[in-house]
NUFI-174926 format. One record per atom (N, C-alpha, C): atom name; residue number from 1; x, y, z. Coordinates in nm, 2 decimals. Each point is the difference from the previous one (the first is absolute). Layout:
residues N
('CA', NUM, (X, Y, Z)) ...
end
This chain:
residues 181
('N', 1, (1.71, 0.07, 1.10)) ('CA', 1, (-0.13, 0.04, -0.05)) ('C', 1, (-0.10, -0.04, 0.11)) ('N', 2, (-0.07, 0.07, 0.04)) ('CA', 2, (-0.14, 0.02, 0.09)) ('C', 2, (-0.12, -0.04, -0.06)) ('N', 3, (-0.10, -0.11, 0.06)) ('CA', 3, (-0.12, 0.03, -0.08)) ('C', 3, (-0.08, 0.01, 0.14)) ('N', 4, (-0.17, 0.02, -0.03)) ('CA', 4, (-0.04, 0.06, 0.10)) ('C', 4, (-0.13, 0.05, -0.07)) ('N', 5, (-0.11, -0.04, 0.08)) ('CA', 5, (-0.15, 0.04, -0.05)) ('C', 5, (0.02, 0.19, -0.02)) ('N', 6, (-0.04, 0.08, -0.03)) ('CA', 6, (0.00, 0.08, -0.06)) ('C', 6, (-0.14, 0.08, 0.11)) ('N', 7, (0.04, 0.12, 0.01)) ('CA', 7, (-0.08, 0.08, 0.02)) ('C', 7, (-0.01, 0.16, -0.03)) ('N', 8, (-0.11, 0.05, 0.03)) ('CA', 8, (0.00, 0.14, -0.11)) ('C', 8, (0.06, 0.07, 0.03)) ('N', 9, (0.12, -0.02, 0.14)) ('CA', 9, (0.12, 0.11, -0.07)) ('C', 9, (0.08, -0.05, -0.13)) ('N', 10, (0.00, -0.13, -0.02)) ('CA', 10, (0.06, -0.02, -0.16)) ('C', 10, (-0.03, 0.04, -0.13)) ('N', 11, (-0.12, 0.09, 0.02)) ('CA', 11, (-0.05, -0.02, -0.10)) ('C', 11, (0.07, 0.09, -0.16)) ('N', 12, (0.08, 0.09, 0.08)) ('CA', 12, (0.09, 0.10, -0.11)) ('C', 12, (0.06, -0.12, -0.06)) ('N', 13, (0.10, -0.09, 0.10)) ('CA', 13, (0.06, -0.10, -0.10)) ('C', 13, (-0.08, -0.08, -0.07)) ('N', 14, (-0.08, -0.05, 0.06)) ('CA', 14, (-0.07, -0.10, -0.11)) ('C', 14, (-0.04, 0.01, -0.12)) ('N', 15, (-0.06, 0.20, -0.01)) ('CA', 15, (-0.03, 0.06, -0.11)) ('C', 15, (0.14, -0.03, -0.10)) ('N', 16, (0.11, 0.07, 0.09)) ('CA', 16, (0.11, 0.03, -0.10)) ('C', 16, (0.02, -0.11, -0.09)) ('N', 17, (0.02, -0.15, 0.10)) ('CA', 17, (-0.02, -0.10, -0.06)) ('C', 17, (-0.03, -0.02, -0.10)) ('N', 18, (-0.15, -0.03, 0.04)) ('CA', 18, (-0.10, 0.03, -0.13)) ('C', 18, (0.03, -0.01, -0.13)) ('N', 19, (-0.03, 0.19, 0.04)) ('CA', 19, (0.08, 0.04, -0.12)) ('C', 19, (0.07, -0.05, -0.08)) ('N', 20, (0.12, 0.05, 0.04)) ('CA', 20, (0.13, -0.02, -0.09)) ('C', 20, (0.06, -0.15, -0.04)) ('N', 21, (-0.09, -0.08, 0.04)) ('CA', 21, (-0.01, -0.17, -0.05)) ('C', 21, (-0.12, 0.06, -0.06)) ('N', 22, (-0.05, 0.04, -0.03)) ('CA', 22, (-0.12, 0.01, -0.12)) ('C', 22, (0.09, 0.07, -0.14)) ('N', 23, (0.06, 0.08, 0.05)) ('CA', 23, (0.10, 0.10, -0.07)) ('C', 23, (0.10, -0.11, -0.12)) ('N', 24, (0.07, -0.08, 0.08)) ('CA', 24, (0.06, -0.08, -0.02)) ('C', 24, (-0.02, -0.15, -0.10)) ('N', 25, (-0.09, -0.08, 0.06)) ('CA', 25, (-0.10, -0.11, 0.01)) ('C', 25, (-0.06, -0.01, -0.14)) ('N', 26, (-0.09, 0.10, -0.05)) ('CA', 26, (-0.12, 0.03, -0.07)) ('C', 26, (0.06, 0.11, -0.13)) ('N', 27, (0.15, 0.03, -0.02)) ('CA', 27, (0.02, 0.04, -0.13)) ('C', 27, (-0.05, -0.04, -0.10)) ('N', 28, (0.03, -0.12, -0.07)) ('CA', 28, (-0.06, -0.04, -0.07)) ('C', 28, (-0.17, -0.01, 0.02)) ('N', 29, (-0.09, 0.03, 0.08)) ('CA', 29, (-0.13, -0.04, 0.04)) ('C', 29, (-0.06, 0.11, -0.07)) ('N', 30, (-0.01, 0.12, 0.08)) ('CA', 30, (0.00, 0.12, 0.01)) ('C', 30, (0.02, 0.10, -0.04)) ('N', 31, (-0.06, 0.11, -0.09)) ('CA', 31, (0.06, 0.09, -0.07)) ('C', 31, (0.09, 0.12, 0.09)) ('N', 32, (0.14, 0.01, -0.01)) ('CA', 32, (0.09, 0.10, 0.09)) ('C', 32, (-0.08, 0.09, 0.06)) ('N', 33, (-0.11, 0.11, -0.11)) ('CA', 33, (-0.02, 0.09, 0.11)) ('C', 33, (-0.12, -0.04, 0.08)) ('N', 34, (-0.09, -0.16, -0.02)) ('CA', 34, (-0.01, 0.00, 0.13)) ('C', 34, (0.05, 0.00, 0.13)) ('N', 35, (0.06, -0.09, 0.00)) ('CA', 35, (0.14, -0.05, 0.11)) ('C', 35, (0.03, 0.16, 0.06)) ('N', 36, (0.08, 0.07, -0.06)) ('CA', 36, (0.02, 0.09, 0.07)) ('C', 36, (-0.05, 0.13, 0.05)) ('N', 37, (-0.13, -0.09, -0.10)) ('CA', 37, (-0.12, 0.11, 0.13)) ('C', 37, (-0.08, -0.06, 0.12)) ('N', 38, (0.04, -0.12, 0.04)) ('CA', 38, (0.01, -0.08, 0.11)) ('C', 38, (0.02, 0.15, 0.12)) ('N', 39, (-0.09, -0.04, 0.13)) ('CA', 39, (0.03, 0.14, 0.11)) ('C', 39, (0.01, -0.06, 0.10)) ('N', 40, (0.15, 0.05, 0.12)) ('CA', 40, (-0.01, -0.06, 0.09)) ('C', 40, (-0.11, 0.03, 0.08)) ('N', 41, (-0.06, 0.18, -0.02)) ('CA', 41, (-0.08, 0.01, 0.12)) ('C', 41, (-0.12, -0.06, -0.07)) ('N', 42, (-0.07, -0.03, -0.13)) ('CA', 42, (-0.11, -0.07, 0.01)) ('C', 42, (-0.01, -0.13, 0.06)) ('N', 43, (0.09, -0.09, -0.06)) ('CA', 43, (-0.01, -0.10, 0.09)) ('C', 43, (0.01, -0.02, 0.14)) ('N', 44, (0.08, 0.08, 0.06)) ('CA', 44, (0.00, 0.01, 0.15)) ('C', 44, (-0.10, 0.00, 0.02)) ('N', 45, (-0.11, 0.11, -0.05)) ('CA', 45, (-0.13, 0.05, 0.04)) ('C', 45, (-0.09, -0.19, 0.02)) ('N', 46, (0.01, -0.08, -0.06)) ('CA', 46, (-0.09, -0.06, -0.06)) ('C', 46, (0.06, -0.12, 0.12)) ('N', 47, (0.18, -0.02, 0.02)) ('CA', 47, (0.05, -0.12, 0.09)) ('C', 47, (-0.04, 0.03, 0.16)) ('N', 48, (-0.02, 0.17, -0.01)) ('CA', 48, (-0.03, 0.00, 0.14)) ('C', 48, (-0.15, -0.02, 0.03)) ('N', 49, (-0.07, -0.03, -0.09)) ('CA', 49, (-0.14, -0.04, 0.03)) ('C', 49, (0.04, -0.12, 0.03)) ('N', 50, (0.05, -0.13, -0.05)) ('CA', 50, (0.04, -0.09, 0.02)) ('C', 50, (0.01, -0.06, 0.10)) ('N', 51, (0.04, 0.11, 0.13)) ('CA', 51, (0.02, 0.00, 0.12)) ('C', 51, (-0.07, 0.09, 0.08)) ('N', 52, (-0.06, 0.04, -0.03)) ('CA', 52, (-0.10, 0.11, 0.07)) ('C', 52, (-0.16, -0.08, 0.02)) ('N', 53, (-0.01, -0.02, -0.16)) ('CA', 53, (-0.16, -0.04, -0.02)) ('C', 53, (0.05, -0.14, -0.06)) ('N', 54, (0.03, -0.16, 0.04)) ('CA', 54, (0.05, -0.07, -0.05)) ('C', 54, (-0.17, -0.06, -0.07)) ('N', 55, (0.01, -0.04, -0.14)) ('CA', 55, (-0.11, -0.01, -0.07)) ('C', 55, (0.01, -0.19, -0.01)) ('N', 56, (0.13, -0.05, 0.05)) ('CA', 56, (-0.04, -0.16, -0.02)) ('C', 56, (0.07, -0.06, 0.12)) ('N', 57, (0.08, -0.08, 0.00)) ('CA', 57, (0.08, -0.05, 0.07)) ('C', 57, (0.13, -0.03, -0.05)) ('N', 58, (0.02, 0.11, 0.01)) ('CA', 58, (0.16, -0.03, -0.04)) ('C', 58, (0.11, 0.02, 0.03)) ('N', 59, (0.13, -0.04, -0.02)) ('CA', 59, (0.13, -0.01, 0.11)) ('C', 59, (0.09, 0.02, -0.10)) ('N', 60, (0.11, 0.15, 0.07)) ('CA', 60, (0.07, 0.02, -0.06)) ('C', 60, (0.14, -0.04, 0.02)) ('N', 61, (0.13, -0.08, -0.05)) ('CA', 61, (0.13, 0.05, 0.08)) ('C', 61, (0.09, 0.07, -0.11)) ('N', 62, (0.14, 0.02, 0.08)) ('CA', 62, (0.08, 0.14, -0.09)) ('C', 62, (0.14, -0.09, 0.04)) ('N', 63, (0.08, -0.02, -0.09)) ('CA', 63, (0.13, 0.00, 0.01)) ('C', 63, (0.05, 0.14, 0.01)) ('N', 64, (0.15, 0.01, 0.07)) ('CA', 64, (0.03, 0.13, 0.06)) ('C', 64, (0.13, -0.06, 0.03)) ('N', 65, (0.12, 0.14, -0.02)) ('CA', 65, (0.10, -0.07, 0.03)) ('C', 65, (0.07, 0.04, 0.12)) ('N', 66, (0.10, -0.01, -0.01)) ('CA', 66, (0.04, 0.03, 0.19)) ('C', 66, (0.00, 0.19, 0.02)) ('N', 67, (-0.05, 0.08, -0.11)) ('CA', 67, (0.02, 0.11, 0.03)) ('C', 67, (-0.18, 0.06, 0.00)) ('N', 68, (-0.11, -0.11, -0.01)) ('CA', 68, (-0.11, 0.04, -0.02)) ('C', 68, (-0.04, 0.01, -0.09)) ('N', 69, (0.06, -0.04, -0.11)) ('CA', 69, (-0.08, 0.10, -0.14)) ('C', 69, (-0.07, -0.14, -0.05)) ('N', 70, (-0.12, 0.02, -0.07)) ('CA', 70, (-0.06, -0.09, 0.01)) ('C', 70, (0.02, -0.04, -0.21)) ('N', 71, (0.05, -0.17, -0.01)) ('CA', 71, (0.02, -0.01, -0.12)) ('C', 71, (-0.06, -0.07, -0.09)) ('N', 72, (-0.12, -0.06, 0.09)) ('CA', 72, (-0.14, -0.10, -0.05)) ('C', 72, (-0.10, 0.00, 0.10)) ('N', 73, (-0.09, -0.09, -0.01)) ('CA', 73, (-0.09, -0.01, -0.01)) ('C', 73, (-0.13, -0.06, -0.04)) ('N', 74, (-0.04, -0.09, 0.07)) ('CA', 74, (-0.11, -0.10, -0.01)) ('C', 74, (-0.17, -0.01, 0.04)) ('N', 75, (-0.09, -0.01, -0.06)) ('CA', 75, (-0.13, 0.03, 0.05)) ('C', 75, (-0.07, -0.11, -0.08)) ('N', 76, (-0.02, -0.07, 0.18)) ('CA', 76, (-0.08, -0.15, -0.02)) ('C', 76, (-0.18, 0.07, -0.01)) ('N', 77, (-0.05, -0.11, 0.00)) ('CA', 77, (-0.19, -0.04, 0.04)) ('C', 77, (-0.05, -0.12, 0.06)) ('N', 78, (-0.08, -0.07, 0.09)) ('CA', 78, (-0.06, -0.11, -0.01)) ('C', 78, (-0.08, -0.01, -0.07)) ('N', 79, (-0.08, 0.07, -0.10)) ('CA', 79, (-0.06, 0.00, -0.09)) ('C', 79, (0.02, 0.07, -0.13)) ('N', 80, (-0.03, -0.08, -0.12)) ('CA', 80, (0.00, 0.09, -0.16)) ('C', 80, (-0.06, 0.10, 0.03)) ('N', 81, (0.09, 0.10, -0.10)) ('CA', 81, (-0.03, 0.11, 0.02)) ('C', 81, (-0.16, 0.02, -0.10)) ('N', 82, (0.02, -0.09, -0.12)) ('CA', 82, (-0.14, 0.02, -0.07)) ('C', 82, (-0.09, -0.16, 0.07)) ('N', 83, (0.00, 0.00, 0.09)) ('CA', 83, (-0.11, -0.13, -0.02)) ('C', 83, (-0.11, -0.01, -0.11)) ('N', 84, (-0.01, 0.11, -0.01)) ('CA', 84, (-0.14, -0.06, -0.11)) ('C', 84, (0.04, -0.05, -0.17)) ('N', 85, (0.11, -0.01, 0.01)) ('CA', 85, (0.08, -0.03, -0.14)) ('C', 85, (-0.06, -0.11, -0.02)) ('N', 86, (-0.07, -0.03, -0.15)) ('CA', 86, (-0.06, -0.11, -0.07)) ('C', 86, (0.09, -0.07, -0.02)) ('N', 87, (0.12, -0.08, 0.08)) ('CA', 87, (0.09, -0.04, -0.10)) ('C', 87, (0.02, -0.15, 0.10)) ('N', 88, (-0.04, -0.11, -0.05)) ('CA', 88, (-0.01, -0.05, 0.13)) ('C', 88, (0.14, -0.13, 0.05)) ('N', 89, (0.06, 0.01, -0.09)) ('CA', 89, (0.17, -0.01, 0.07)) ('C', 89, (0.06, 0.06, 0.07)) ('N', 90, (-0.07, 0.16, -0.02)) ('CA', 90, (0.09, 0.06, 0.14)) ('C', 90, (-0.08, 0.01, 0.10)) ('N', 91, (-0.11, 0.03, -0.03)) ('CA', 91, (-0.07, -0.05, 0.13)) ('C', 91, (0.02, -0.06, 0.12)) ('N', 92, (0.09, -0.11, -0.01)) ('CA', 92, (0.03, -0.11, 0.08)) ('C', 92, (0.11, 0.07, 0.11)) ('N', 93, (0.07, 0.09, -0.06)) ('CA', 93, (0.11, 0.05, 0.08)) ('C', 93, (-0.06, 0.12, 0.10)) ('N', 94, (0.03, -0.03, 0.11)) ('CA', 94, (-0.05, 0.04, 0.14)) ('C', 94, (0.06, 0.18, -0.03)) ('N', 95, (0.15, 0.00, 0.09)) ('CA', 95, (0.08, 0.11, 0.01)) ('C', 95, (0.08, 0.09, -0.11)) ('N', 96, (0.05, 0.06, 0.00)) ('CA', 96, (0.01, 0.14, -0.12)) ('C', 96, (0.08, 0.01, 0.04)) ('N', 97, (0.17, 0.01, -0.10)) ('CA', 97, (0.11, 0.13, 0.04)) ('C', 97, (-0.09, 0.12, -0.13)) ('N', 98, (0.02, 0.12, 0.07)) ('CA', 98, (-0.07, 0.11, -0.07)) ('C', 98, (0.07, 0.06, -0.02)) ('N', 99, (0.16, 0.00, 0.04)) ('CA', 99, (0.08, 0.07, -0.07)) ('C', 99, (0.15, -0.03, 0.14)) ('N', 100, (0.06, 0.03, -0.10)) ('CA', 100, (0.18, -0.04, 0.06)) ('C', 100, (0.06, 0.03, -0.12)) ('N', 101, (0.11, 0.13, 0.00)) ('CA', 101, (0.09, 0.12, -0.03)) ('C', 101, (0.13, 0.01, 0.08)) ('N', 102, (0.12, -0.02, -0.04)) ('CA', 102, (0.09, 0.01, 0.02)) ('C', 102, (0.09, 0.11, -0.09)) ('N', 103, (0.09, 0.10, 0.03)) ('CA', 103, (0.05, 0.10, -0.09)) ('C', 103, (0.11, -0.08, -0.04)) ('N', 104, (0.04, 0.00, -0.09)) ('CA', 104, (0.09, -0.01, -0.14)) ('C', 104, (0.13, -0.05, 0.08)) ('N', 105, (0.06, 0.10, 0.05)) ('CA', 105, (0.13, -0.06, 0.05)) ('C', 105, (-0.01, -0.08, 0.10)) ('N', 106, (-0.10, -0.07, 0.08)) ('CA', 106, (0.00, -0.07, 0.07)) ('C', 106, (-0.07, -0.15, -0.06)) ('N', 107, (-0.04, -0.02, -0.13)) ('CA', 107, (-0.05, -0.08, -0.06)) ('C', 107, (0.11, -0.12, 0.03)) ('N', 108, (-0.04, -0.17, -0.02)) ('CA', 108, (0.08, -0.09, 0.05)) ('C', 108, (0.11, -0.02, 0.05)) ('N', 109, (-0.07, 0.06, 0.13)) ('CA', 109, (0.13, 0.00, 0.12)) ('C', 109, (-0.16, -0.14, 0.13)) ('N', 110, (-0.10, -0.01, -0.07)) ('CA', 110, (-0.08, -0.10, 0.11)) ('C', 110, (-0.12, 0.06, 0.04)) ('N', 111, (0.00, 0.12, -0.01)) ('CA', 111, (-0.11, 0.13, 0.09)) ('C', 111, (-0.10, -0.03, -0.05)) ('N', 112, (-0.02, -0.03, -0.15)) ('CA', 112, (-0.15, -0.02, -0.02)) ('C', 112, (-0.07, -0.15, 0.08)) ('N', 113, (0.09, -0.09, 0.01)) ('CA', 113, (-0.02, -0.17, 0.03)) ('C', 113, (0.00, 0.05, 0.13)) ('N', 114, (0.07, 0.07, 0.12)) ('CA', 114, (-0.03, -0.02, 0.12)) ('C', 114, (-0.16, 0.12, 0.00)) ('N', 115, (-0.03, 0.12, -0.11)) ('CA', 115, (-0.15, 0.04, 0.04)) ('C', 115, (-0.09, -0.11, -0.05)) ('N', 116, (0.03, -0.10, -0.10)) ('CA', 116, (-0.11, -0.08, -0.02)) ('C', 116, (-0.07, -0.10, 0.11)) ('N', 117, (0.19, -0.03, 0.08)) ('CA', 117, (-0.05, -0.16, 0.09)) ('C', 117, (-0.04, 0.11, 0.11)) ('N', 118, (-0.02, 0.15, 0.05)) ('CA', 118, (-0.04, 0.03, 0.11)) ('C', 118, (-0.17, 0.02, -0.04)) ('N', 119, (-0.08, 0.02, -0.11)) ('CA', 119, (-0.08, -0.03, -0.05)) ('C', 119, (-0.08, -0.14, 0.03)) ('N', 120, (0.07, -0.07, -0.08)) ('CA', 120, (0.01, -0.13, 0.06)) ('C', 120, (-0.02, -0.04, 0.16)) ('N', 121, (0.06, 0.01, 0.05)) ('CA', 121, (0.00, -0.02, 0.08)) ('C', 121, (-0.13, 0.03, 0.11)) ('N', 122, (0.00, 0.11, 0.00)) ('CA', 122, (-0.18, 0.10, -0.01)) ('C', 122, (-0.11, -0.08, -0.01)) ('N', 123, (-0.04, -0.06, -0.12)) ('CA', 123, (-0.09, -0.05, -0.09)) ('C', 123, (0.01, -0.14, 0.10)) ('N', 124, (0.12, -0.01, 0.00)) ('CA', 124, (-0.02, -0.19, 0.05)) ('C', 124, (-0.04, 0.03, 0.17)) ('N', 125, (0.05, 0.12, 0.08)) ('CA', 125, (-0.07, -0.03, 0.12)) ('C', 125, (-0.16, 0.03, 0.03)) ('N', 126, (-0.05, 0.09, -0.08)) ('CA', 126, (-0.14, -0.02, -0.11)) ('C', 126, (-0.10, -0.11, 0.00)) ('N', 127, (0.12, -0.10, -0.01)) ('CA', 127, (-0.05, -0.15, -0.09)) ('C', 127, (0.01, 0.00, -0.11)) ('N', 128, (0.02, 0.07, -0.11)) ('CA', 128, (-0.02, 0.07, -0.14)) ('C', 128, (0.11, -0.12, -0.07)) ('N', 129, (-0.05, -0.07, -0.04)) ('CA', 129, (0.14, -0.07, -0.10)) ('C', 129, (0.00, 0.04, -0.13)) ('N', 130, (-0.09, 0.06, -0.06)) ('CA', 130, (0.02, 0.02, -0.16)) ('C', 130, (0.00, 0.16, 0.00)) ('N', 131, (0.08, 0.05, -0.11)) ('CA', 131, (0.00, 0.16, -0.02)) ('C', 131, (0.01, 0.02, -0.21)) ('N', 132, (0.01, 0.11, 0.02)) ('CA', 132, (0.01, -0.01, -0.09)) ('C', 132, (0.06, 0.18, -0.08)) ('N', 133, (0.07, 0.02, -0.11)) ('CA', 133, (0.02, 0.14, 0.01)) ('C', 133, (-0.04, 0.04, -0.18)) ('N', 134, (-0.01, 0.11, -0.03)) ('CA', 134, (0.00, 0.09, -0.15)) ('C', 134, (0.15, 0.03, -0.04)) ('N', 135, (0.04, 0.00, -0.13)) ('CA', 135, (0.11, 0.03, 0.00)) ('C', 135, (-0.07, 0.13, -0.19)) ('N', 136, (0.06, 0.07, 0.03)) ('CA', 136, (0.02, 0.05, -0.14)) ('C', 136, (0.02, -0.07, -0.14)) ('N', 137, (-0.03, -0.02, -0.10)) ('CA', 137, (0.04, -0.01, -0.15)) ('C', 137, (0.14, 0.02, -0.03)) ('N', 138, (0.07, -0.02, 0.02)) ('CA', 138, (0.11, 0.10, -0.02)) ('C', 138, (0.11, -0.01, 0.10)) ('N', 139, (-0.04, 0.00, 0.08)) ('CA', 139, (0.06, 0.01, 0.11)) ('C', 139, (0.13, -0.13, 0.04)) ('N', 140, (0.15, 0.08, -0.05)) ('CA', 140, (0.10, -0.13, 0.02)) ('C', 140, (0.01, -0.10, 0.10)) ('N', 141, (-0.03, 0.04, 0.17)) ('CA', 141, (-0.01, -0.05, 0.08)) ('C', 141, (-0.08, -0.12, 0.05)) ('N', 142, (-0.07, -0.06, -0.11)) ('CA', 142, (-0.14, -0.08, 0.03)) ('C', 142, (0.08, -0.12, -0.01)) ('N', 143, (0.12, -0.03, -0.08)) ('CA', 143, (0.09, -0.08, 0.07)) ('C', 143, (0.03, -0.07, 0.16)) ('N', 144, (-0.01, 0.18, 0.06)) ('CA', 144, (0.05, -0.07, 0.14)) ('C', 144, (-0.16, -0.09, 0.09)) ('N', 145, (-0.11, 0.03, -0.05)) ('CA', 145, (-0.14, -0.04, 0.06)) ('C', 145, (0.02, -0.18, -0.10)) ('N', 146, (0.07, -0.01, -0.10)) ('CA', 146, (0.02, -0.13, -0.06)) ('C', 146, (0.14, -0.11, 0.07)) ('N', 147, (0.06, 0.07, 0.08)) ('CA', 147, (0.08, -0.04, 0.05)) ('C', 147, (-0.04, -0.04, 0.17)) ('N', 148, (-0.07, 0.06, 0.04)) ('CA', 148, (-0.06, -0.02, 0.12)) ('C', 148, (-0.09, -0.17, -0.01)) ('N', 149, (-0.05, 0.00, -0.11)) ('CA', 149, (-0.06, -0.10, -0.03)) ('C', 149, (-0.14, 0.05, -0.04)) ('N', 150, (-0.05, 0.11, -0.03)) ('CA', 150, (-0.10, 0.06, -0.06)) ('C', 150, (-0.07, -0.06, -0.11)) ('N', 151, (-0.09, -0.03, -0.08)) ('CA', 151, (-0.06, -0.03, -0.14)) ('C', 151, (-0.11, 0.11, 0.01)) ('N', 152, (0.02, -0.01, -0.15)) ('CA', 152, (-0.05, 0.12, -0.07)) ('C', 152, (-0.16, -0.09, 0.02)) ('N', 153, (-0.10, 0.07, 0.02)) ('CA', 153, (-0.14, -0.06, 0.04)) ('C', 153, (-0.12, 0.08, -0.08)) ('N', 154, (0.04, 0.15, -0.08)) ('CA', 154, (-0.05, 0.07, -0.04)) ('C', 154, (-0.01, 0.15, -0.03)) ('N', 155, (-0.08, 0.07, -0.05)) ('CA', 155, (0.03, 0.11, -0.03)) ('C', 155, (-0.12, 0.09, -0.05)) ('N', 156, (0.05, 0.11, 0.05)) ('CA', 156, (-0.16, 0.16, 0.04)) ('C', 156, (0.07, 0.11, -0.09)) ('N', 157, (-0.11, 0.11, -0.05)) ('CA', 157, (0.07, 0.08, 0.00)) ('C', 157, (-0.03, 0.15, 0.05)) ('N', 158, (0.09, 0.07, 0.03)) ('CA', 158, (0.02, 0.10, 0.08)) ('C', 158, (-0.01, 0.14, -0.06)) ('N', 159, (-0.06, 0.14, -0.01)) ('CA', 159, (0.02, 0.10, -0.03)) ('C', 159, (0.06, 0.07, 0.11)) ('N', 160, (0.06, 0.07, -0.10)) ('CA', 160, (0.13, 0.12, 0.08)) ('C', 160, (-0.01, 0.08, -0.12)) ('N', 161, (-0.08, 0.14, 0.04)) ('CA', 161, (-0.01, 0.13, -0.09)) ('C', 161, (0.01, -0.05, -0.14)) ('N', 162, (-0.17, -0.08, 0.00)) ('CA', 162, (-0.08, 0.02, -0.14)) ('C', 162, (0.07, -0.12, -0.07)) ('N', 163, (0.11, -0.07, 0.03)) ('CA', 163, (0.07, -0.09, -0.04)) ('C', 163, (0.00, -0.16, 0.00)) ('N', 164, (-0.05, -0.08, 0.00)) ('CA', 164, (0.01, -0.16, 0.06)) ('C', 164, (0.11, -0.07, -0.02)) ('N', 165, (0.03, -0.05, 0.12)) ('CA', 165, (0.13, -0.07, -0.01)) ('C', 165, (-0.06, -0.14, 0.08)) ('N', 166, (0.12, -0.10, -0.05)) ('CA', 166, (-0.05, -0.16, -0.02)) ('C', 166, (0.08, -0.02, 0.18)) ('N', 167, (-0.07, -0.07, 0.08)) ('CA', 167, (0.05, 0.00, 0.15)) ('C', 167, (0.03, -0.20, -0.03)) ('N', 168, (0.04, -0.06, 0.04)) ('CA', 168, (0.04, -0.14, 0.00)) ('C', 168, (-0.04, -0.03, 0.18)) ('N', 169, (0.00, -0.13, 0.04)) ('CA', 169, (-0.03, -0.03, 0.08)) ('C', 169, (0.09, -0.11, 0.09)) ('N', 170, (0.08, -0.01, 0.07)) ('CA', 170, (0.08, -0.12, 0.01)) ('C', 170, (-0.05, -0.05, 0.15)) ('N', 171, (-0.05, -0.10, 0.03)) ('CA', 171, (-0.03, -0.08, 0.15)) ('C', 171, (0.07, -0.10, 0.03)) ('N', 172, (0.00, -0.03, 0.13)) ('CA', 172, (0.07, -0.14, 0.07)) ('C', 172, (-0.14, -0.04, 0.05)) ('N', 173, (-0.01, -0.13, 0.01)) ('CA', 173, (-0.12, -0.05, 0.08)) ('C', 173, (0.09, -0.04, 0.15)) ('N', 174, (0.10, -0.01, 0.02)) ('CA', 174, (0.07, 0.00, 0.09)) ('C', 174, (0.11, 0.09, 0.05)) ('N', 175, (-0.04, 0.10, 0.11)) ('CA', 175, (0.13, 0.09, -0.05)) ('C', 175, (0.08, -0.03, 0.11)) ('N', 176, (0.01, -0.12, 0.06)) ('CA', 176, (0.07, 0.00, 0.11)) ('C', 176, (0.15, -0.08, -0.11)) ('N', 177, (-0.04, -0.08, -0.05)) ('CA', 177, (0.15, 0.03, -0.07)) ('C', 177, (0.05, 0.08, -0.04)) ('N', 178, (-0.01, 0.13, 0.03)) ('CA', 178, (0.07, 0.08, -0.06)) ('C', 178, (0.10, 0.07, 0.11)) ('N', 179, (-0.08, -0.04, 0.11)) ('CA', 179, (0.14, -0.01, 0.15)) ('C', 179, (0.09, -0.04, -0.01)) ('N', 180, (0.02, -0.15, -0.07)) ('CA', 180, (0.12, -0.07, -0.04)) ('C', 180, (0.10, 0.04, -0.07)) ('N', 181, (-0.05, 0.12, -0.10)) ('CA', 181, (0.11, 0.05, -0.08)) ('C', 181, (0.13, 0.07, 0.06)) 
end
């Protein structure tokens, strides 16, 4: 497995990505025929801005395996993405994973732990010691953000087509432990 900052030739994989860990991930979340009205070319449209017109500061990397296909994917911040959130426990946390997607069959083989610590990693040469990420309602995987050493710090909530769904909040005030894992 390859990891590796990500640029807009990736960006078909990262969509595919995306996707199909949204496909996957979010059954239970999601009503089916949203999900599978999920588009690769709209989101393309929207990741290649991403890279074209970058609207914050943000860093992407891509696991990929020795034939190129790309099977995750990680997208740090040095900054929250809502700063202006009233919420003043999260507040405190500096950096943001904004998102990190791995497809199905490559799920606990490590790929998500080596896109987090390259995040990490990022953030701390920054100076950034605290991050913090959103996880879904629902969402099985908030486990692995509790395993990292994560606590739950709070929670927003999110529309997606007319709908509110409950976002949770999990932070480290230190994320350099999470190198050690």
């Amino acid at each position: 497995m390859n990891f590796r900052l990500a640029s807009i030739e990736d960006v078909p994989g990262i969509v595919k990505t995306k996707v199909d860990t949204w496909r996957t991930t979010y059954q239970s979340i999601f009503p089916a025929d949203f999900l599978q009205s999920l588009s690769y070319a709209e989101n393309e449209i929207r990741w290649r801005k991403r890279f074209t017109n970058p609207e914050r500061k943000v860093f992407i990397y891509i696991a990929e395996t020795d034939s190129k296909e790309i099977v995750g994917f990680s997208m740090g911040s040095p900054e929250q993405f809502e700063l202006a959130l009233k919420i003043p426990s999260i507040r405190k946390y500096v950096g943001e994973i904004m998102a990190i997607y791995v497809l199905k069959q490559y799920q606990r083989k490590k790929i998500g732990l080596k896109l987090v610590k390259l995040i990490v990693e990022r953030l701390v040469e920054k100076d950034i010691r605290s991050m913090i990420v959103w996880v879904l309602q629902g969402n099985p995987y908030y486990k692995f953000y509790e395993a990292l050493g994560g606590k739950y710090v709070g929670q927003k909530m999110l529309e997606i087509e007319g709908v509110n769904y409950v976002e949770h909040a999990y932070g480290w005030v230190d994320i350099r432990e999470i190198l050690t894992i």
